[in-house]
C-alpha positions as CSV (number, residue, x, y, z in Angstrom):
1,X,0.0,0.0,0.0
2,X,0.9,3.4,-1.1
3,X,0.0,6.6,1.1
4,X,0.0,10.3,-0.5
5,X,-1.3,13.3,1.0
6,X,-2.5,15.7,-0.6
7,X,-3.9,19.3,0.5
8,X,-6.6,21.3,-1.1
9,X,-6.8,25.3,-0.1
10,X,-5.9,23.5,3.7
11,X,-7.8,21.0,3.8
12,X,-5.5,17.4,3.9
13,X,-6.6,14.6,2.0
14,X,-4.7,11.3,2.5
15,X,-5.1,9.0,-0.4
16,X,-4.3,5.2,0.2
17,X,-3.3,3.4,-3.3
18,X,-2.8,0.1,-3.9
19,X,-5.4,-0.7,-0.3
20,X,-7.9,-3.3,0.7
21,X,-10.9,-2.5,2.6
22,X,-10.2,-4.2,5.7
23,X,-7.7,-1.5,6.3
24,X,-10.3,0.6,6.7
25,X,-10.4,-0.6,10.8
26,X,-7.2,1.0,10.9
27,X,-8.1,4.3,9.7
28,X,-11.3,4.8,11.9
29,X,-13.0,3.4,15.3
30,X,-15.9,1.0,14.1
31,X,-17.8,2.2,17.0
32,X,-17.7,6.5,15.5
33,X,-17.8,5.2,11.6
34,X,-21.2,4.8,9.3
35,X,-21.0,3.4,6.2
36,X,-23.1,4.3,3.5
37,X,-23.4,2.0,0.9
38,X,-25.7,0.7,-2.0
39,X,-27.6,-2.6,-1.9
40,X,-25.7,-3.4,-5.5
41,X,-22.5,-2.9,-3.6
42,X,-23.6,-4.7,-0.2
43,X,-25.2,-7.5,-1.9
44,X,-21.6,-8.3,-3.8
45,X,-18.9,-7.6,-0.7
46,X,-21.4,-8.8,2.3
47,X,-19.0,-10.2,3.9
48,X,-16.7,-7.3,4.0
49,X,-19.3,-5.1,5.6
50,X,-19.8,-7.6,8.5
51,X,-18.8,-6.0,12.1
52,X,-20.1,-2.3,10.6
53,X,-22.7,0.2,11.3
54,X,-24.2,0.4,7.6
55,X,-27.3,2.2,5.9
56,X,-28.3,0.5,2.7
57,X,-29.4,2.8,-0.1
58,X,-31.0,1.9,-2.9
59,X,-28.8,1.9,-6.2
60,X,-29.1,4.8,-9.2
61,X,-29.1,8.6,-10.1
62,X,-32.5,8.6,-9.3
63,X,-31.7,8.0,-6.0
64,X,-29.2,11.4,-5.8
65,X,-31.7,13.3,-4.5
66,X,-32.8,15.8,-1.9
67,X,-35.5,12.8,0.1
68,X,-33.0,10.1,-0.1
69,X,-30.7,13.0,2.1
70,X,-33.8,13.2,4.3
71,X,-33.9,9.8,5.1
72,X,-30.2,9.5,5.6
73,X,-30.4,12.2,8.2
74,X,-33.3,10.1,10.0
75,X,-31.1,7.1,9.9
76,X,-28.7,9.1,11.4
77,X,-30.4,10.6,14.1
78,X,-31.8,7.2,14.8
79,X,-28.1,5.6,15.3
80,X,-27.8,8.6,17.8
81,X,-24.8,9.7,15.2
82,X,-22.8,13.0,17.0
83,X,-20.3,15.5,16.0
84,X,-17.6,12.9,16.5
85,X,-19.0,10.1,14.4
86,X,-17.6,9.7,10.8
87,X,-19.3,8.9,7.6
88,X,-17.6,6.6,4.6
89,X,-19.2,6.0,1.1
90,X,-18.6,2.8,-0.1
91,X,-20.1,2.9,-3.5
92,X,-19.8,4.7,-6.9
93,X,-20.3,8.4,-7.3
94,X,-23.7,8.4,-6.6
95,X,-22.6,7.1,-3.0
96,X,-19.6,9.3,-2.8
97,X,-21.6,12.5,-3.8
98,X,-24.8,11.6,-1.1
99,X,-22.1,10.8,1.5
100,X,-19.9,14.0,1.3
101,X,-23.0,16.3,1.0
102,X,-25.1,14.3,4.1
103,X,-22.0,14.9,6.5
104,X,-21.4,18.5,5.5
105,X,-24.6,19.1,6.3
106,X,-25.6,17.4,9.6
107,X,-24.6,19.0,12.6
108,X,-23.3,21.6,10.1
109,X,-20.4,19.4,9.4
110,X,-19.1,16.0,10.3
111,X,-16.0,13.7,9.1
112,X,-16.3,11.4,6.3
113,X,-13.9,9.4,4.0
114,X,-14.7,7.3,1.0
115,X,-13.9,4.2,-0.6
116,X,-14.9,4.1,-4.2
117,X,-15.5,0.9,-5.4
118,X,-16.4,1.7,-9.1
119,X,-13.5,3.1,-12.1
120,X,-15.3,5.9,-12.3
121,X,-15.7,6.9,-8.8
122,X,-12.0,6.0,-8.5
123,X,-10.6,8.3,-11.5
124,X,-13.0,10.9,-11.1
125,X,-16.0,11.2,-8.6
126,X,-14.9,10.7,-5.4
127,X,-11.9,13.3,-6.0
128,X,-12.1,17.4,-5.4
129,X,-14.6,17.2,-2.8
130,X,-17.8,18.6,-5.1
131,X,-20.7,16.8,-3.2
132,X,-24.0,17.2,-4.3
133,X,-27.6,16.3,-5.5
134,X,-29.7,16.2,-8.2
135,X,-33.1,18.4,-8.5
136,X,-35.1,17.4,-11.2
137,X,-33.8,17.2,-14.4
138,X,-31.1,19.3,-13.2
139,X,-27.5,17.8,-12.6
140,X,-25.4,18.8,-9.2
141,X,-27.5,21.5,-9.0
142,X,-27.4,21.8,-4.9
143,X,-24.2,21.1,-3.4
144,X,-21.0,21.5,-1.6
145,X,-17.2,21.9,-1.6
146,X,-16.0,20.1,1.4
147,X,-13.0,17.3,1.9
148,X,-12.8,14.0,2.6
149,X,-10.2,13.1,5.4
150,X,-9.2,10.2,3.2
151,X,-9.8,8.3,0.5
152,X,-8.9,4.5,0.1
153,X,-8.1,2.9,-3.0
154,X,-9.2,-1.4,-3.3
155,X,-8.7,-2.7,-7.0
156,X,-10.0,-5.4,-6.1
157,X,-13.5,-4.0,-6.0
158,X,-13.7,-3.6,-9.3
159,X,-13.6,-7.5,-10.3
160,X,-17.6,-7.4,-9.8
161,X,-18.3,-4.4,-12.5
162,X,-19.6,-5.3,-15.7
163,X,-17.8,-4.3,-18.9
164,X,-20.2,-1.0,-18.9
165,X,-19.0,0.2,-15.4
166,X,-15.8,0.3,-16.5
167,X,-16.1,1.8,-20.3
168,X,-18.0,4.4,-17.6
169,X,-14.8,5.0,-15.8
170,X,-12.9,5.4,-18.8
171,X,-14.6,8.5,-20.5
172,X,-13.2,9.8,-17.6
173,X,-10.0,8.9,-17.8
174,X,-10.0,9.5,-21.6
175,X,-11.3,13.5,-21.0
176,X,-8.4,13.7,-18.6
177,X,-5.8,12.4,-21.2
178,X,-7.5,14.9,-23.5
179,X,-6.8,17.8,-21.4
180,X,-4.2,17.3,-19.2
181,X,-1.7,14.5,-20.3
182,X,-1.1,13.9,-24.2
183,X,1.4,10.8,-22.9
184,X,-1.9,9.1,-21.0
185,X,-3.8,9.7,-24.3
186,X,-1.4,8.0,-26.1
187,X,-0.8,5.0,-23.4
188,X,-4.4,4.3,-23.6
189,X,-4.7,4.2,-27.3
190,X,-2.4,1.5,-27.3
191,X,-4.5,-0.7,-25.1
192,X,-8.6,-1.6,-24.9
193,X,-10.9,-2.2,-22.7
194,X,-10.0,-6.1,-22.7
195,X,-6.3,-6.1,-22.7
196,X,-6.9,-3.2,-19.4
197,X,-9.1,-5.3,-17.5
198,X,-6.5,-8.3,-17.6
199,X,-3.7,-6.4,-16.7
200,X,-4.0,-5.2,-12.9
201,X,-0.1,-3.5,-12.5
202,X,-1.3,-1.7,-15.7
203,X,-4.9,-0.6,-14.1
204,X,-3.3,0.6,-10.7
205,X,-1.2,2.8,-13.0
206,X,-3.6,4.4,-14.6
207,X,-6.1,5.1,-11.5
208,X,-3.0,6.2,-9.7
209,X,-1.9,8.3,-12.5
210,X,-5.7,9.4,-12.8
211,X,-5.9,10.2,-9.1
212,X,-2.5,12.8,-9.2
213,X,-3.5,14.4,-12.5
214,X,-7.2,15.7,-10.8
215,X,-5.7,16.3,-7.4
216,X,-3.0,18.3,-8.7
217,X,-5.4,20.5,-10.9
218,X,-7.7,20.7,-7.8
219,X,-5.5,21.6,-5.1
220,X,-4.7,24.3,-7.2
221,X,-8.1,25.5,-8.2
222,X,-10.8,24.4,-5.5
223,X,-13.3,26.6,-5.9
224,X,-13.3,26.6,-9.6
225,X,-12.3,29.8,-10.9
226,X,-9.4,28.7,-13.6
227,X,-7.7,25.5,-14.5
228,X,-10.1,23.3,-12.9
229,X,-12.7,24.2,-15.2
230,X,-11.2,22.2,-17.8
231,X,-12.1,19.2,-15.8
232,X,-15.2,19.9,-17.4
233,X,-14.6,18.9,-21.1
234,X,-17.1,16.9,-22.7
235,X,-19.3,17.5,-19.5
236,X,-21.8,20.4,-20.8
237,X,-23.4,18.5,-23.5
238,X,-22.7,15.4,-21.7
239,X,-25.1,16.3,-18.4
240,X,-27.8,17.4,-21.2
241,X,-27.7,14.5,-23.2
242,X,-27.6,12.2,-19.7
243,X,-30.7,13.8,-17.9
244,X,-32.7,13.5,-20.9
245,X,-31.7,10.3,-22.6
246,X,-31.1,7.7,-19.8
247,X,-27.6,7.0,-20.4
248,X,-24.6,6.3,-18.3
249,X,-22.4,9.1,-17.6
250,X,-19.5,7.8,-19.3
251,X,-22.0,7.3,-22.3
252,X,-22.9,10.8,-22.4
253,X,-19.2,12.6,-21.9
254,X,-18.1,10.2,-24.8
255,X,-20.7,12.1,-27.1
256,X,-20.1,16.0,-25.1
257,X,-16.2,15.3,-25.8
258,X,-16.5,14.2,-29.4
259,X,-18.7,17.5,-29.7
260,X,-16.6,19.6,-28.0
261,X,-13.6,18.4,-30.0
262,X,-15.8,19.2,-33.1
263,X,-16.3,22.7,-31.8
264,X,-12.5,23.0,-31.4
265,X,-12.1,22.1,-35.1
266,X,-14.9,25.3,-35.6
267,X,-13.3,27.4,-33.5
268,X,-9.5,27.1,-33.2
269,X,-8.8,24.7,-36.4
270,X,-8.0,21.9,-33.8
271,X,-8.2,18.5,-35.7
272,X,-8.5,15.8,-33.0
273,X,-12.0,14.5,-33.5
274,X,-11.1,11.3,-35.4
275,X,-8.1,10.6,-32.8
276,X,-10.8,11.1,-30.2
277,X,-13.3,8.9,-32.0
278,X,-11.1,6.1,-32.2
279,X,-9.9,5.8,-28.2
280,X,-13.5,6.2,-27.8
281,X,-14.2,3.1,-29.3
282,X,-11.5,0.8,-28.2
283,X,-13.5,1.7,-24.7
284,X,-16.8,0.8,-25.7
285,X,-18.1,4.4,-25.8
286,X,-20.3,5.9,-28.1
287,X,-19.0,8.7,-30.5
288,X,-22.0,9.9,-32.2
289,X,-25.4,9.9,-31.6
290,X,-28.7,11.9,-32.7
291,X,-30.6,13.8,-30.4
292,X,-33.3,16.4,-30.0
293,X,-31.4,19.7,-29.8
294,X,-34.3,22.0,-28.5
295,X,-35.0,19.4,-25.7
296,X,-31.3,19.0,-25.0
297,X,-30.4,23.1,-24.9
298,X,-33.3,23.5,-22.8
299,X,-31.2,21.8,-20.1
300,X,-27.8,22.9,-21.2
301,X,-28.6,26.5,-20.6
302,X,-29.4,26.2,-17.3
303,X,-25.2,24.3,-17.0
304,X,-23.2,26.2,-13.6
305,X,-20.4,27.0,-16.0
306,X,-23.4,29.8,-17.4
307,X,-23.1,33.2,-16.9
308,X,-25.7,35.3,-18.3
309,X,-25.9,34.8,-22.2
310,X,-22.2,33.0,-21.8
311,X,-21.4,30.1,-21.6
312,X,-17.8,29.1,-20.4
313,X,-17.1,26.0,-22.6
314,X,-13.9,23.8,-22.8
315,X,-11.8,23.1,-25.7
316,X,-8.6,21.6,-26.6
317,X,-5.6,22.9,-28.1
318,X,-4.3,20.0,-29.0
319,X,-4.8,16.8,-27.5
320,X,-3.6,17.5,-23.9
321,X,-3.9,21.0,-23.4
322,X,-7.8,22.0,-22.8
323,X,-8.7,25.7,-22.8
324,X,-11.9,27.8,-21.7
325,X,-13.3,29.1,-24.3
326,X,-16.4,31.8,-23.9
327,X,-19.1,31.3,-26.2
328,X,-22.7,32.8,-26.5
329,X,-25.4,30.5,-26.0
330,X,-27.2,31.6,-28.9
331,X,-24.0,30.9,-31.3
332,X,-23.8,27.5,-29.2
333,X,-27.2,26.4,-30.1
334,X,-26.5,27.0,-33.5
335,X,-23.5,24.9,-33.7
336,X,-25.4,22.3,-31.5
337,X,-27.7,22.2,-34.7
338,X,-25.5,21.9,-37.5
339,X,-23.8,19.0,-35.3
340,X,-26.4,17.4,-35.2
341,X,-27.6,17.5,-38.6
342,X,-23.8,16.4,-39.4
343,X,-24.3,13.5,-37.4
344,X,-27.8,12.5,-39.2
345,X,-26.2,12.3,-42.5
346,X,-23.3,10.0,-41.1
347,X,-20.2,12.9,-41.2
């Protein structure tokens, strides 16, 4: 096991690589420590959870919203849980959001750690402490910044996803390549999802790899006013397209990155799409896909990274280097349309 600490505007994170879950004991007192899990996620490690205080939560998005929070805090006051207990999500990014958002929040603030047990919450979700809910069709739209004390990585968690959970993961990992790390882009392209999966030195790598690259931009940025912005790529059109078409998340970045690197072509004469496209598919992500643009923008619009009629959108540079990139919405819509008549005839 590997330990790195890391420490965003003060607040230390200490992130435990290459872990199993029965160190968790070590890092917290049974007796104080809550786990929040799913019943997806209990079902498949019972065993592991045996010993624990645990509240069961049914699985989903749908789920990520303000009643199941409700019912949480009943749980909670139930267990008599006080200002010195400690909260852990042991799920995906659905658990990791619900669980950093519950414990900010009751008693104005209590600990909590997560173990992420799916590639995407590992790469992505459970890191930069954003915590937050869903309200209607609306993504994130209530939440918090706020810390984890730790964060424990167990590989081995991830023998029970299916294929899609980790193509999910992936877009993820991909969108960071894009932006961040041309060398990752071009690791990855070398590989699929198959040979990945089969190779566990190679997996640690990447989530390890994955891990520094987000913390690094975070720690850096927390409250979102530069650099981490461009963790955003592929993520506008991407929460649209999610909300109203039932797809996975990694489904719907896949499609808001290809666009985006489309719009890069339009804007800055970036050619990437193809190179893109490709990764994409040796992933098992979708690359193109038709969809009802007034329906979609409808949602879009109402995206955090709006201000007024502008919307702060990321591009690449080249593959590896993102940028932000203003854009009115009206101009936005427009090339949403032409996109998407693009991708009707097959271009």
């Amino acid at each position: 096991m590997a330990t790195k600490k890391y420490s965003f505007a003060g607040e230390q994170v200490e992130m435990h690589f290459d872990a199993s879950l029965s160190r968790l004991s070590k890092l917290v007192d049974r007796q104080g420590a809550i786990l929040i899990t799913d019943e997806h996620v209990y079902r498949s490690h019972t065993s592991k959870f045996k010993g624990w205080n645990c509240i069961v939560l049914k699985p989903g998005e749908e789920y990520k919203i303000q009643p199941t929070v409700d019912a949480v805090v009943g749980q909670l006051i139930k267990m008599q849980a006080d200002r010195t207990s400690i909260l852990i999500g042991v799920g995906g990014g659905v658990i990791t959001d619900l669980t950093g958002y519950i414990a900010s929040i009751y008693m104005r603030g209590i600990r909590f750690g997560f173990v992420p047990t799916s590639l995407l919450a590992m790469v992505d979700a459970s890191i930069g402490g954003k915590n937050g809910i869903d309200v209607g069709e609306y993504k994130n739209m209530v939440g918090v910044i706020r810390q984890p004390e730790f964060i424990l990585f167990d590989t081995s968690l991830l023998a029970t996803l299916p294929d899609q959970e980790w193509s999910n993961g992936f877009a993820e990992i991909i969108k960071h390549a894009c932006i961040k790390d041309a060398a990752l882009f071009s690791l990855i392209k070398q590989y699929d999802l198959k040979k990945v999966r089969s190779n566990s030195k190679l997996i640690n790598s990447i989530i390890h790899r994955n891990v520094d690259l987000k913390s690094t931009v975070v720690a850096k940025d927390v409250k979102e006013k530069g650099d981490r912005r461009l963790l955003n790529f592929g993520h506008t059109l991407g929460h649209a397209l999610e909300t109203q078409y039932e797809l996975m998340h990694g489904q719907a970045v896949a499609l808001g990155m290809v666009f985006a690197a489309w719009l890069s072509e339009q804007m800055n004469g970036t050619s990437c799409v193809s190179e893109i496209e490709e990764v994409l598919s040796r992933y098992g992500l979708p690359a193109r896909a038709q969809f009802d643009v007034g329906r979609v923008f409808k949602i879009l619009q109402m995206d955090k990274k709006r201000e007024r009629k502008l919307m702060r959108f990321i591009l690449l540079k080249k593959i590896g280097k993102g940028i932000v990139h203003e854009i009115e919405l009206s101009q936005l819509k427009q090339q949403l349309k032409t996109f998407n008549t693009l991708n009707q005839k097959g271009s």
